[in-house]
Structures are given as structure tokens and as C-alpha cells.
C-alpha positions, 0 to 999 in steps of 0.5 A: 798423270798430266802435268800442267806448268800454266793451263790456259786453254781449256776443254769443254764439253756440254755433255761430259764424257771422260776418258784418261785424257781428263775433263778440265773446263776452259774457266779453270786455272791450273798452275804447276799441278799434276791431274790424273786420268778420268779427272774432272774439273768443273768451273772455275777450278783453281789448283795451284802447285797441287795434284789430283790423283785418277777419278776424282773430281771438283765441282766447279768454284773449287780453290785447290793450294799447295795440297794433295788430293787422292784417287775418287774424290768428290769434292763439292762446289765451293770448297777451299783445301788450304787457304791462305795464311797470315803471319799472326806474329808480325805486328800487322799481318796484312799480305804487304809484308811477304808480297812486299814488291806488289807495294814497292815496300821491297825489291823482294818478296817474303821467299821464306813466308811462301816456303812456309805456307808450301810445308804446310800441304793438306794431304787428302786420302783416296774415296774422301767425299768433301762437301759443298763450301767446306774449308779444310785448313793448311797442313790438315790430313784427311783419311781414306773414305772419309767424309767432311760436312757441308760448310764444315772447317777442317782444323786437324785431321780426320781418320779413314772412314770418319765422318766430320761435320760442323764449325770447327770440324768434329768426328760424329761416326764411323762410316763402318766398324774398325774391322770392315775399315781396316779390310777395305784399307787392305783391298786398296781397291782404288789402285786397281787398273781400269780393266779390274775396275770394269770387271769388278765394278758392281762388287764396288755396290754391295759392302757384303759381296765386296768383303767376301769377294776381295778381302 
């Protein structure tokens, strides 16, 4: 795991080949966030005060807030994870009341407004595929191997290996039935190291061989 205070140069490659080192391209915006190894962030990638965890990977127009993001993800292009808030309370809830110094309306900002906006992180769990231009909103928590729909806004959370879909989100199955989901939580196979994952890497093809083999 790297650790980026303010990314501004950047790596590139036409042809992409990850290593632990990472593939992060020159476009992208990276400021006080953690990246894992054989991580992938295409263009124009904006992670802000985040972490994204080994293998996983954003496909390029990616804005990443204040969130957590889990091992071999596949998050499409397009998506927001936790847009901006507003304070709906005031009488005006336009941003010159928290960035009150961009207005010269204040000597300081709303420090208690940006603190409010940090609690309010959106947890993303391990294997979760988010598809292309979805919004998953603040302080939403999306379980492991879940899968969200492409233009879809994730309002409230989403079970491991539910898959969700539409405006606002809503479960529409289960990838698997409860018990094959709750052995493939148990085999935790995302945190295997790099030498079980090349050595078992097709049992990862076939759900029948995987259950009988690791669980």
C-alpha cells in the first residue's frame, strides 16, 4: 500500500502491465489517499482522502471522496463514490457557507461542515463490480461480491452478493443462494498472497470446484 500526500506526476503506459507497484495515469488526481498493489487508475481518476485496497481498479473519469474501497474492485467509468453534500438546513445551501473564505464572506471555513462531510465515508467491500456512471452516496456501505447497475444511485446499503439496480438503487437478486455466499465470505480469498493466488487462480473459474476445494 502507497501512500500519496499530493500525486502530481504520474505513470503511464500504452500498454498496460501491472506490477505492486501499481498503474496510475498522469491525468489522475490523488491527495492524502492509500493505493494498493496491482491497482489501476485510468484517467482522470480523482481519489481524495481515500483508500483503494490491492487489484482493484478505476476505469478512467472516476471521483473517489472520503471513501474506502476494498480488494478486486471494478469500478466502471464514470462513477461518483460519495458526492458532495449540502447543508439542506440553512437557509441557502450553496457552498459559500462552509468555503466562506473562497467568498471573502469569513476569515475561515465551515471546519465543522468538512468534518461532517469526512464521517460520512461510503465503505466499499472486496469483489464489488460498480457499473458505468453510478453514484453511490455518502456514508453508503456495499457488501462484499456485490453488484451495482449501471446508472444506478446507491442511497442505502447493499448486501454481500446482492445485486442492485435503478434510481433509487434496489436489490433484484442474489448473485448466489445464502449458503454458497456465506462459504465464499468464510474463504476470504481476496486475502490470499500472490503466490496462493497464482497457484489456485483457476479454481477462482469455476464456483463448483471452488466450494469444494477451499471451503
Amino acid at each position: 500500500m502507497q501512500y500519496f500526500e499530493n500525486f502530481s506526476v504520474g505513470k503511464h503506459s500504452e500498454e498496460k502491465i501491472l506490477s505492486e507497484a501499481s498503474f496510475i495515469h498522469e491525468t489522475c488526481i490523488i491527495r492524502e489517499s492509500s493505493v494498493g498493489d496491482w491497482v489501476s487508475l485510468d484517467r482522470n481518476t480523482c481519489l481524495i482522502e481515500s483508500s483503494i485496497d490491492d487489484y482493484s481498479y478505476a476505469d478512467g473519469d472516476v471521483q473517489i471522496i472520503y471513501s474506502e474501497i476494498g480488494k478486486y474492485c471494478s469500478i466502471a467509468n464514470s462513477v461518483r463514490i460519495n458526492p458532495g453534500n449540502h447543508p439542506k438546513w440553512r437557509v441557502t445551501q450553496h457552498h459559500m457557507t462552509y468555503r466562506r473564505k473562497q467568498y471573502q464572506l469569513d476569515s475561515e471555513d465551515d471546519l465543522d461542515f468538512f468534518k461532517w462531510r469526512r464521517d460520512q465515508k461510503c465503505i466499499i467491500g472486496h469483489d464489488v463490480w460498480i457499473g458505468h456512471a453510478a453514484v453511490i452516496m455518502p456514508g453508503v456501505r456495499i457488501g462484499t461480491g456485490a453488484v451495482i447497475g449501471s446508472g444506478a444511485v446507491v442511497t442505502k446499503e447493499i448486501g454481500p452478493y446482492e445485486i442492485a439496480v435503478g434510481v433509487p438503487a434496489r436489490v433484484i437478486k442474489k448473485r448466489f443462494d445464502d449458503n454458497t455466499i456465506a462459504k465464499l465470505l468464510k474463504s476470504e480469498w481476496w486475502n490470499w498472497d500472490r503466490a496462493t493466488l497464482e497457484n489456485n487462480f483457476k479454481d477462482l473459474f469455476d464456483l463448483d470446484l471452488f466450494l469444494k476445494v477451499h471451503c
